[in-house]
DRENTORKOL-3810 file (N, C-alpha, C; in nm, 4 decimals):
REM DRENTORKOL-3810
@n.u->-0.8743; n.v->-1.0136; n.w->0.5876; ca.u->-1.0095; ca.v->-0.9685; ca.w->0.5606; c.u->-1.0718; c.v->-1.0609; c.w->0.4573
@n.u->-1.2339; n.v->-1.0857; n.w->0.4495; ca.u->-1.2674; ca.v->-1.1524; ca.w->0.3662; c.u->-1.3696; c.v->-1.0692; c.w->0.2610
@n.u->-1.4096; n.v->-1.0719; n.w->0.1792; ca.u->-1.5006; ca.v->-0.9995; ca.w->0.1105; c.u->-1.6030; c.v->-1.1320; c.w->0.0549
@n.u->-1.7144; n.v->-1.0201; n.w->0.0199; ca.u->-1.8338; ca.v->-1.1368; ca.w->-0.0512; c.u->-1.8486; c.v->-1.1296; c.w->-0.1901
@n.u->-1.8046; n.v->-1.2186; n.w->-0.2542; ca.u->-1.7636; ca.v->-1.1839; ca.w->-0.3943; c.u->-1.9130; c.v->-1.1260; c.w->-0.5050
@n.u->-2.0106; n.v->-1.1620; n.w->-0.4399; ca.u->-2.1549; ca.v->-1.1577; ca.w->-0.4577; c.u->-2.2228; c.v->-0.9784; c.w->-0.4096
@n.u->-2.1946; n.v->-0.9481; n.w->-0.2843; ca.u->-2.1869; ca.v->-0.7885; ca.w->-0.3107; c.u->-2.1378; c.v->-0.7082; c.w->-0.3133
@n.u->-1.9771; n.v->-0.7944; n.w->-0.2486; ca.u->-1.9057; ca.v->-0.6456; ca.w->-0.2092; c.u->-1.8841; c.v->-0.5857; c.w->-0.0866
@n.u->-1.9017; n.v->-0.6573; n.w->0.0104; ca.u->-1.8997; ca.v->-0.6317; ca.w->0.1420; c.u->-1.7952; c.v->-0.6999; c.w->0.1994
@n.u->-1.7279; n.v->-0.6421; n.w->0.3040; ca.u->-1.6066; ca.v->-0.6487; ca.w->0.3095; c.u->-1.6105; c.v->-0.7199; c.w->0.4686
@n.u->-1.5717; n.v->-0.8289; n.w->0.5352; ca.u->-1.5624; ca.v->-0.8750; ca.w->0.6225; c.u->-1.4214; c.v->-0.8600; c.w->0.7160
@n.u->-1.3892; n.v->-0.7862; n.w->0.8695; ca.u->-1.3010; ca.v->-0.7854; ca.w->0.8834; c.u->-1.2906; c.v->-0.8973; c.w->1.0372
@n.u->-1.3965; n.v->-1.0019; n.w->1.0310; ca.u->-1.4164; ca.v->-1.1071; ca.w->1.1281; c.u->-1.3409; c.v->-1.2833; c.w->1.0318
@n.u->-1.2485; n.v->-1.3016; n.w->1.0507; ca.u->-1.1263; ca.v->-1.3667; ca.w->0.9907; c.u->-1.2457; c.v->-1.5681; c.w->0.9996
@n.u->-1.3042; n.v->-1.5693; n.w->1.1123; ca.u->-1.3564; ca.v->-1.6638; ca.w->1.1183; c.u->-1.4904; c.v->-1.6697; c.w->1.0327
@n.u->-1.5775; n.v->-1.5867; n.w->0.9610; ca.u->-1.6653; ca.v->-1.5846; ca.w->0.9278; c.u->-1.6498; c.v->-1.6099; c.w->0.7831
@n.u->-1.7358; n.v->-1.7203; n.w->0.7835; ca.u->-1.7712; ca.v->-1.8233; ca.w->0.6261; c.u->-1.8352; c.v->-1.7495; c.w->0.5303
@n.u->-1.9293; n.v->-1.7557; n.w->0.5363; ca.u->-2.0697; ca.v->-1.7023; ca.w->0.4896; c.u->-2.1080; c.v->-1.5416; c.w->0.4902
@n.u->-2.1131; n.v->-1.4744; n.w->0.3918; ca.u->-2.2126; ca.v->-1.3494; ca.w->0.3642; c.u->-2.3306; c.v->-1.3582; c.w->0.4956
@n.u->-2.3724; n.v->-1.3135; n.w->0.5160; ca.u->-2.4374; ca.v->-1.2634; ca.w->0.6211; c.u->-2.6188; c.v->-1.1825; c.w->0.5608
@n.u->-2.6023; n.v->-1.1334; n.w->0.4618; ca.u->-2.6859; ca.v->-1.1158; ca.w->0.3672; c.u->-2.7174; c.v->-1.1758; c.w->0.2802
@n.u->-2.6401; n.v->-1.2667; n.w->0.1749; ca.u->-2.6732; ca.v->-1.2994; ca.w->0.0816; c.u->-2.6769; c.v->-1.4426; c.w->0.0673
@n.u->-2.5516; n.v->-1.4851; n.w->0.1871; ca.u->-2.4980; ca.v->-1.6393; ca.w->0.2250; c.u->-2.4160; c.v->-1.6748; c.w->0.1503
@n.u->-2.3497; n.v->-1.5828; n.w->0.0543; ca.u->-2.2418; ca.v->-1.6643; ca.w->-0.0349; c.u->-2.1510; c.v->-1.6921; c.w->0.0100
@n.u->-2.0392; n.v->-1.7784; n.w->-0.0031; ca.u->-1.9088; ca.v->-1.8158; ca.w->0.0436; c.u->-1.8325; c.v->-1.7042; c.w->0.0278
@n.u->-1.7730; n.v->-1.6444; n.w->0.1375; ca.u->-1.6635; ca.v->-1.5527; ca.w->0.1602; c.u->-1.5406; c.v->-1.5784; c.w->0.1039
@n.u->-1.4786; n.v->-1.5018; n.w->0.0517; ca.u->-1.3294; ca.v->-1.5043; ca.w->-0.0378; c.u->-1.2229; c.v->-1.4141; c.w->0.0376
@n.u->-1.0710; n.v->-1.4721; n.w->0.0550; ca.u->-1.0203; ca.v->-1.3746; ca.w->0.1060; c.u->-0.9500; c.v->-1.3047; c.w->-0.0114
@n.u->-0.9441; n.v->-1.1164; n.w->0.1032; ca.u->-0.9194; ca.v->-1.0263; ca.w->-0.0290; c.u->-0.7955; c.v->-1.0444; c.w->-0.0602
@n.u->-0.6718; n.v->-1.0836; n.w->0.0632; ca.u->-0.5319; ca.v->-1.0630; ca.w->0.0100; c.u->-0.4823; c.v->-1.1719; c.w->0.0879
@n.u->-0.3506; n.v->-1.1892; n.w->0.0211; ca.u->-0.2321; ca.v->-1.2625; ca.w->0.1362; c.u->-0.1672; c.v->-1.1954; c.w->0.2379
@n.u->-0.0907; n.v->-1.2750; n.w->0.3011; ca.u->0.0076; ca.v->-1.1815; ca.w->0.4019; c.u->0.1177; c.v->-1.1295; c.w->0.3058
@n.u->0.1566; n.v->-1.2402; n.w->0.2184; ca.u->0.2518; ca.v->-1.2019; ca.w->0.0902; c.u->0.2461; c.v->-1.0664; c.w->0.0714
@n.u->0.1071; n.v->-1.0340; n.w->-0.0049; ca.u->0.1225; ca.v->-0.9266; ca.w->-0.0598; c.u->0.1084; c.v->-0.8071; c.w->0.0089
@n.u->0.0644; n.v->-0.8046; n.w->0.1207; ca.u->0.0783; ca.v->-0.7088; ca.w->0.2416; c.u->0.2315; c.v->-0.6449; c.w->0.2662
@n.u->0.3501; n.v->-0.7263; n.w->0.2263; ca.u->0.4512; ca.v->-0.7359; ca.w->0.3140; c.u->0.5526; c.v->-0.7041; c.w->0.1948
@n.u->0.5333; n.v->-0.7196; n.w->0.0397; ca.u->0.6201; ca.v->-0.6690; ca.w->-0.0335; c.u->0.6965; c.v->-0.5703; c.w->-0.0426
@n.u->0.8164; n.v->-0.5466; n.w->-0.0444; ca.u->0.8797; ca.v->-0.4493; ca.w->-0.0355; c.u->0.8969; c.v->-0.3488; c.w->-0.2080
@n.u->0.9192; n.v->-0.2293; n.w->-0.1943; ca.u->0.9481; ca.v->-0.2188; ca.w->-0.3226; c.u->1.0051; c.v->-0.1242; c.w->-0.3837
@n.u->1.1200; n.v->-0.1203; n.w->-0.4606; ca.u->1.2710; ca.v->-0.0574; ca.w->-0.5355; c.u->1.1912; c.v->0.0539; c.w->-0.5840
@n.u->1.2579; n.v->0.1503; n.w->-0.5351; ca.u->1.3181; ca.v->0.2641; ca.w->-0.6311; c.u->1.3453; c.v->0.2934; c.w->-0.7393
@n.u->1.2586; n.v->0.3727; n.w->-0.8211; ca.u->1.3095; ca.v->0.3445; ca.w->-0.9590; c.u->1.4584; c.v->0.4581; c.w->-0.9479
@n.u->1.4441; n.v->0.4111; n.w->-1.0751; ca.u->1.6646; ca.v->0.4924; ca.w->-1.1336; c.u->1.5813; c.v->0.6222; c.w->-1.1890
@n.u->1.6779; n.v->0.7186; n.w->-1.1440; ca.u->1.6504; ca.v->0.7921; ca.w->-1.2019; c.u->1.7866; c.v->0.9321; c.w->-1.2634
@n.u->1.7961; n.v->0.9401; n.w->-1.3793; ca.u->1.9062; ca.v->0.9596; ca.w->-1.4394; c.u->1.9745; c.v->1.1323; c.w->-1.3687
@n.u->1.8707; n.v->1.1858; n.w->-1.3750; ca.u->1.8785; ca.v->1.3587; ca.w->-1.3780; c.u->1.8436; c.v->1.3633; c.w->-1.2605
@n.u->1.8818; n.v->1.2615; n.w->-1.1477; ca.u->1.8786; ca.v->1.3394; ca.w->-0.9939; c.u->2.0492; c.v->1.3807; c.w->-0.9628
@n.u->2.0315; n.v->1.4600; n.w->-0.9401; ca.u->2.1716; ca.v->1.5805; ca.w->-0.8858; c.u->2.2219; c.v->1.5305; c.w->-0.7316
@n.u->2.2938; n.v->1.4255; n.w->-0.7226; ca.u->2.3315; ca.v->1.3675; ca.w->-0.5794; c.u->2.4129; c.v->1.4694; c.w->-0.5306
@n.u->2.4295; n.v->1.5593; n.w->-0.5225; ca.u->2.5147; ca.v->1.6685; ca.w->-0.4598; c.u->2.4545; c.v->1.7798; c.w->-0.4351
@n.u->2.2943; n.v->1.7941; n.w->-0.4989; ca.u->2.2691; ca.v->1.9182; ca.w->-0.4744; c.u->2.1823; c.v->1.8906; c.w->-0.3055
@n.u->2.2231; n.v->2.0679; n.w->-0.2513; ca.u->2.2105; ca.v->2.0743; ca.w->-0.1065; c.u->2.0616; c.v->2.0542; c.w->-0.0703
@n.u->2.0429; n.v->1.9605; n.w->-0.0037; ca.u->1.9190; ca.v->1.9539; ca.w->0.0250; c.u->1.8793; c.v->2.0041; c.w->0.1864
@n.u->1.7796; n.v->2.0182; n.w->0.2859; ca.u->1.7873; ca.v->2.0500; ca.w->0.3729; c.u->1.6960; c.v->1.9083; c.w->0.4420
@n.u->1.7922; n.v->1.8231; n.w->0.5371; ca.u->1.7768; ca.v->1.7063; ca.w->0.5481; c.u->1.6567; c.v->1.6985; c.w->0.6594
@n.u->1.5900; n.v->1.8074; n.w->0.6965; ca.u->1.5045; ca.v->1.8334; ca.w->0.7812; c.u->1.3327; c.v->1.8254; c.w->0.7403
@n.u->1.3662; n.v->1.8891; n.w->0.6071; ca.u->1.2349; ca.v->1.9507; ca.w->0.5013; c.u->1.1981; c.v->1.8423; c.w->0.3962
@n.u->1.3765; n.v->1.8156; n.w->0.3151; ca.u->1.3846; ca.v->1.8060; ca.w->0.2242; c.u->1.3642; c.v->1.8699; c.w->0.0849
@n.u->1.3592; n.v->1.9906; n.w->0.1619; ca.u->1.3374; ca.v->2.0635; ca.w->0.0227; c.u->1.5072; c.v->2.1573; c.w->-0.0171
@n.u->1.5217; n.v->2.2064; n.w->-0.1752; ca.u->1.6448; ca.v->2.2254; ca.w->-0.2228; c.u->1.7129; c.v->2.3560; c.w->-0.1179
@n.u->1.8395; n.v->2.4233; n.w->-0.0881; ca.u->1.8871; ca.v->2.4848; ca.w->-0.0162; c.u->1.8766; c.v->2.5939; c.w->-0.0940
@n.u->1.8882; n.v->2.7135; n.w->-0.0711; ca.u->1.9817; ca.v->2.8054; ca.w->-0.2133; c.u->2.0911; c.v->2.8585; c.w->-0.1581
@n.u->2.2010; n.v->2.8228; n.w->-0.2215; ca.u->2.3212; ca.v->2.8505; ca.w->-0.1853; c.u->2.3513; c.v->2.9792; c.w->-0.2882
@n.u->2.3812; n.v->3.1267; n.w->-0.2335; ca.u->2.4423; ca.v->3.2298; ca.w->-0.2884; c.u->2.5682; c.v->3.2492; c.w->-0.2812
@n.u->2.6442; n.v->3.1895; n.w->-0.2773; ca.u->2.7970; ca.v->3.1819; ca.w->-0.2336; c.u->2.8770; c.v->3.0999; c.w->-0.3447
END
């Protein structure tokens, strides 16, 4: 996508130079890079890896037993 750094209008025609309104030179908004980043999990200390979860919902079980 390109945007017009001049108003703000957002271009989703990959070949187009020029603002269309204003004529300014079009800027692109992103890379493919950053489209495609993957990204970690934070740690987290006080998660309970054993407690029953219901792998359907995900929400906690209650076990009375």
């Amino acid at each position: 996508m390109k945007a017009c750094p001049t108003c703000d209008l957002v271009y989703n025609y990959e070949l187009l130079q020029f603002c269309r309104f204003d004529g300014t030179r079009l800027v692109n908004t992103y890379s493919d890079e950053d489209t495609t980043k993957q990204l970690s999990l934070p740690h987290m200390p006080n998660q309970n890896p054993t407690a029953p979860v219901d792998p359907h919902t995900g929400e906690l079980q209650n076990r009375l037993w």
